[in-house]
Every structure is written in structure tokens, then in C-alpha cells.
C-alpha positions as CSV (number, residue, x, y, z in Angstrom):
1,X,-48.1,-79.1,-17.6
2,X,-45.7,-81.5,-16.5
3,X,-45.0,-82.7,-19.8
4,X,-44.9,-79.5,-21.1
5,X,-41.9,-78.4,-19.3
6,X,-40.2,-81.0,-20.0
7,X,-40.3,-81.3,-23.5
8,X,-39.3,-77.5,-23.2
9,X,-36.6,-78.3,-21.3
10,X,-35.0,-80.7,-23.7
11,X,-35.9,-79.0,-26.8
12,X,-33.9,-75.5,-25.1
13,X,-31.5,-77.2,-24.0
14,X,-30.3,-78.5,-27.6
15,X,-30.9,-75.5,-28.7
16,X,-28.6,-73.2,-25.8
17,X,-25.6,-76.0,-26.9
18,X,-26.1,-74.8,-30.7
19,X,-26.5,-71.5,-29.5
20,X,-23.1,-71.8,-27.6
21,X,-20.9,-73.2,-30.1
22,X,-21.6,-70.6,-32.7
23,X,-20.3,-68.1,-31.0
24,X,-16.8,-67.2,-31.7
25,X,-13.6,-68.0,-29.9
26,X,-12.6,-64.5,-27.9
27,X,-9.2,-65.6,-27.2
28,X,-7.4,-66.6,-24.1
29,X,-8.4,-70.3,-23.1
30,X,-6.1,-73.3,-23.3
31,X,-5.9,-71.8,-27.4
32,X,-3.3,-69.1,-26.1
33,X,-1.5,-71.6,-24.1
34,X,-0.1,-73.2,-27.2
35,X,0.4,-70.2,-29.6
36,X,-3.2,-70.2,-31.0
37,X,-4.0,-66.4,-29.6
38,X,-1.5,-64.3,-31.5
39,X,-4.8,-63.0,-33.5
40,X,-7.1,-60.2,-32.6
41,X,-10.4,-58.9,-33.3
42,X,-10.6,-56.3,-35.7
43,X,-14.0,-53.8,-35.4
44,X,-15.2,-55.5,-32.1
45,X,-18.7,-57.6,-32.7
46,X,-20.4,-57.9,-35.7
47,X,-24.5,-57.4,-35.7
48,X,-24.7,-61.1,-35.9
49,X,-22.5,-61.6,-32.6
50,X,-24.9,-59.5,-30.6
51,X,-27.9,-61.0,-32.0
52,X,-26.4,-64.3,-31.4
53,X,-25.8,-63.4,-27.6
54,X,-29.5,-62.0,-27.4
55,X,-30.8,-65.3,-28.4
56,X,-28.6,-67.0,-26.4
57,X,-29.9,-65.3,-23.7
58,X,-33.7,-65.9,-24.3
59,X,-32.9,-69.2,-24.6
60,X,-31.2,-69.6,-21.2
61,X,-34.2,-67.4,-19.8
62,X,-36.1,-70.2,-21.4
63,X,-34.0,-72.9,-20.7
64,X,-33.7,-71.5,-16.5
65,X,-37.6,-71.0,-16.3
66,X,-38.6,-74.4,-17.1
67,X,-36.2,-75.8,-14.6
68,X,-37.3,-73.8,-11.9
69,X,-40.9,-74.6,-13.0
70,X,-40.4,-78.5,-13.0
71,X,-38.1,-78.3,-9.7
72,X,-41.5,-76.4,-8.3
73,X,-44.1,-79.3,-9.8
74,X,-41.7,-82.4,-9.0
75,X,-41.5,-80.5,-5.2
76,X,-45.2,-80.8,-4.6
């Protein structure tokens, strides 16, 4: 079980940093600091944005659960 988690661990957490960098920039940042946020969004989020942030967040659901879970084996 052990091994399990932890090879589930590593495995979502590669996958939650691809997750996070294909999101899209949403402005602000150190971007409009330097004159990168003069451009807005047009129509709001696209069907691929929000099922990009739903995987993203079974991914972290993932990614949280098997921490807790080895934190919980390691602890005994």
C-alpha cells in the first residue's frame, strides 16, 4: 500500500504541474507590472478552460489524498 501511494503521489504530482501550466495567464502578476496586461479576455472561459480546471482539480483531490494517506502509514 505503501508503494502504492507513493508512486501515486509522484505520478499526480507531474501530472498537477502540466495541469498548471496549461492554464492560461488571467492577467495581473508581475506581467502587468511591465506593460504585458493591456489585453483582456474576450467571451470569458472557453469549454476547454473549465474542463481544464475540473481536472486540475481531481488531480489535486488525487494528488492531497495520497499525501494524507502516506502522512497516515509513515505515522504508524
Amino acid at each position: 500500500m505503501k508503494l502504492f501511494l507513493q508512486i501515486l503521489l509522484v505520478v499526480s504530482s507531474i501530472m498537477l504541474i502540466i495541469a498548471v501550466l496549461l492554464h492560461k495567464g488571467r492577467g495581473g502578476g508581475l506581467s502587468s507590472l511591465f506593460g504585458g496586461g493591456t489585453q483582456s479576455s474576450l467571451a470569458g472561459s472557453s469549454v476547454a478552460e473549465k474542463n481544464l480546471d475540473r481536472i486540475t482539480l481531481f488531480i489535486g483531490a488525487i494528488w492531497m489524498i495520497s499525501v494524507v494517506g502516506l502522512g497516515l502509514l509513515l505515522k504508524v
